[in-house]
TIVOSE-750625 format. One record per residue: residue in one letter; x, y, z of N, C-alpha, C in turn. Coordinates in steps of 0.2 Angstrom, whole numbers, padded with zeros to 4 digits, always signed. Layout:
<kolgus>
aXYZXYZXYZ...
</kolgus>
This chain:
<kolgus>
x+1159+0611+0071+1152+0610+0069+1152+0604+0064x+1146+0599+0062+1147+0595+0059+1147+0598+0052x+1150+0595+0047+1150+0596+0040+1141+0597+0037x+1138+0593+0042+1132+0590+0038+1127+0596+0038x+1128+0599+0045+1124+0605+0050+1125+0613+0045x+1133+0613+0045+1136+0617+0040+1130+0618+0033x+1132+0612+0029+1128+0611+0023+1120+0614+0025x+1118+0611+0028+1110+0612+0030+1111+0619+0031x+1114+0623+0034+1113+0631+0035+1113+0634+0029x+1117+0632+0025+1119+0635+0019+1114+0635+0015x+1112+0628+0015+1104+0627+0012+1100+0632+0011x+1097+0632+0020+1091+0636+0021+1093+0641+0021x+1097+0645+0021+1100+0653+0020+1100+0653+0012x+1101+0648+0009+1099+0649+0002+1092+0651-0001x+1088+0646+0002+1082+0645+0004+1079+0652+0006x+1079+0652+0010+1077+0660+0014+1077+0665+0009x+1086+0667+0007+1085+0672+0003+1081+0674-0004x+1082+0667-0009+1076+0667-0014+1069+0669-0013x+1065+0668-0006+1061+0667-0003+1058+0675-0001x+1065+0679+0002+1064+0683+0006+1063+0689-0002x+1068+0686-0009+1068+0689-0015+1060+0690-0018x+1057+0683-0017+1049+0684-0021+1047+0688-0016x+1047+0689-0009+1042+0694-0005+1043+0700-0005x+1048+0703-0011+1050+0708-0011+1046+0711-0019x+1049+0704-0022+1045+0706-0028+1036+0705-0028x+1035+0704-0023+1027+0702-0021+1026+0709-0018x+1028+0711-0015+1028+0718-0010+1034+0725-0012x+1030+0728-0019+1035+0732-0020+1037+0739-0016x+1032+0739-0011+1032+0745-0007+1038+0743-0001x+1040+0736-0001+1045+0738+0004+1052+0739+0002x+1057+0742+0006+1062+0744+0003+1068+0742+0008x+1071+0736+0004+1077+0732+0011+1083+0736+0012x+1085+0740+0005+1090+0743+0004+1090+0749+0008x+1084+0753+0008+1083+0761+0010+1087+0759+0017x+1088+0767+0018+1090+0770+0024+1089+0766+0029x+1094+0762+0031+1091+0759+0038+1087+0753+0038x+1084+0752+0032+1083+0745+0028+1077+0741+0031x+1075+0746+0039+1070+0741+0042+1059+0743+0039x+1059+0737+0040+1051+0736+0037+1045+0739+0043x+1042+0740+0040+1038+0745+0046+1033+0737+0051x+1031+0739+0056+1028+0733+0057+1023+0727+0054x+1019+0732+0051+1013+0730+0045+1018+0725+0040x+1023+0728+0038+1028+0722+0033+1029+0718+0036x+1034+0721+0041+1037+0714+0046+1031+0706+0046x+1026+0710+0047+1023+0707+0051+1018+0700+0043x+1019+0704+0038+1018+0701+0029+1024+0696+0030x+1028+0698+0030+1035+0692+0030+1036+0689+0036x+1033+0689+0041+1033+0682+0045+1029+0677+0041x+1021+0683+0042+1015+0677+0037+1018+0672+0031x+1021+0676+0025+1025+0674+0021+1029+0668+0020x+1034+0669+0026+1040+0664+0028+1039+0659+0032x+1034+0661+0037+1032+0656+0041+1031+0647+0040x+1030+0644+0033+1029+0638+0032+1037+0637+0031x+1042+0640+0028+1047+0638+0026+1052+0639+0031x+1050+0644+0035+1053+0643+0044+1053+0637+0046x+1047+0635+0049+1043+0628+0052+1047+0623+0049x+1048+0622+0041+1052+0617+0039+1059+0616+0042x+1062+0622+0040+1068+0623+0041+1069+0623+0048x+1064+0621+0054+1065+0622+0060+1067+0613+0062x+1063+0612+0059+1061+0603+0059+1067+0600+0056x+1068+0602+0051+1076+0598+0047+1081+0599+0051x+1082+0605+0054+1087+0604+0061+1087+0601+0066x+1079+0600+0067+1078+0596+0076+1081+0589+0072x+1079+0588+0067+1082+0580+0063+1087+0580+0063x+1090+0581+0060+1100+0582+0058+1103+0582+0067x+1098+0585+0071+1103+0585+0077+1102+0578+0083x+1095+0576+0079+1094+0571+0083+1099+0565+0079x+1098+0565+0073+1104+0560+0072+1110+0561+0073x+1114+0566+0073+1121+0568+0073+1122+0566+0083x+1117+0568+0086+1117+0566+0093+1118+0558+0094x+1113+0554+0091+1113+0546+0093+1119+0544+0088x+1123+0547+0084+1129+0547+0081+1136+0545+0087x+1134+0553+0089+1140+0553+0095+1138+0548+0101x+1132+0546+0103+1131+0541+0106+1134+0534+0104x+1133+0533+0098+1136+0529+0097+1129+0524+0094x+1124+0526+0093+1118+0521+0091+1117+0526+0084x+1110+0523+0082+1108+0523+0076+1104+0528+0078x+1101+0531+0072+1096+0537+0075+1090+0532+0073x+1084+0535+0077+1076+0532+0074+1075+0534+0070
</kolgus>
């Protein structure tokens, strides 16, 4: 895997989980740790809302990173 790809996951996994920390501190009723750790839907469905812009980004920086790492291995420049 490219070093670059690598880096970029590490990122947005760093990212996420800060993220994933404020929505916890925003929503003290959920409990990540408890038994089983899972969110009831109603949460779930809080933290998609929550995360969803930061998702999108983090969707985007990859589609990038893969189109240029691709016209890399082509051998051209990326646009």
């Amino acid at each position: 895997m490219d070093p670059r790809r690598i880096d970029l996951n590490r990122q947005h996994s760093r990212e996420m989980g800060r993220l994933f920390a404020a929505f916890l501190d925003a929503h003290p009723d959920v409990e990540s740790e408890a038994d089983g750790g899972d969110m009831t839907a109603e949460q779930d469905a809080a933290w998609r809302a929550y995360s969803d812009e930061l998702l999108r980004r983090h969707q985007a920086e990859r589609a990038t990173l893969a189109t240029v790492i691709e016209a890399e291995q082509r051998g051209h420049a990326a646009p």
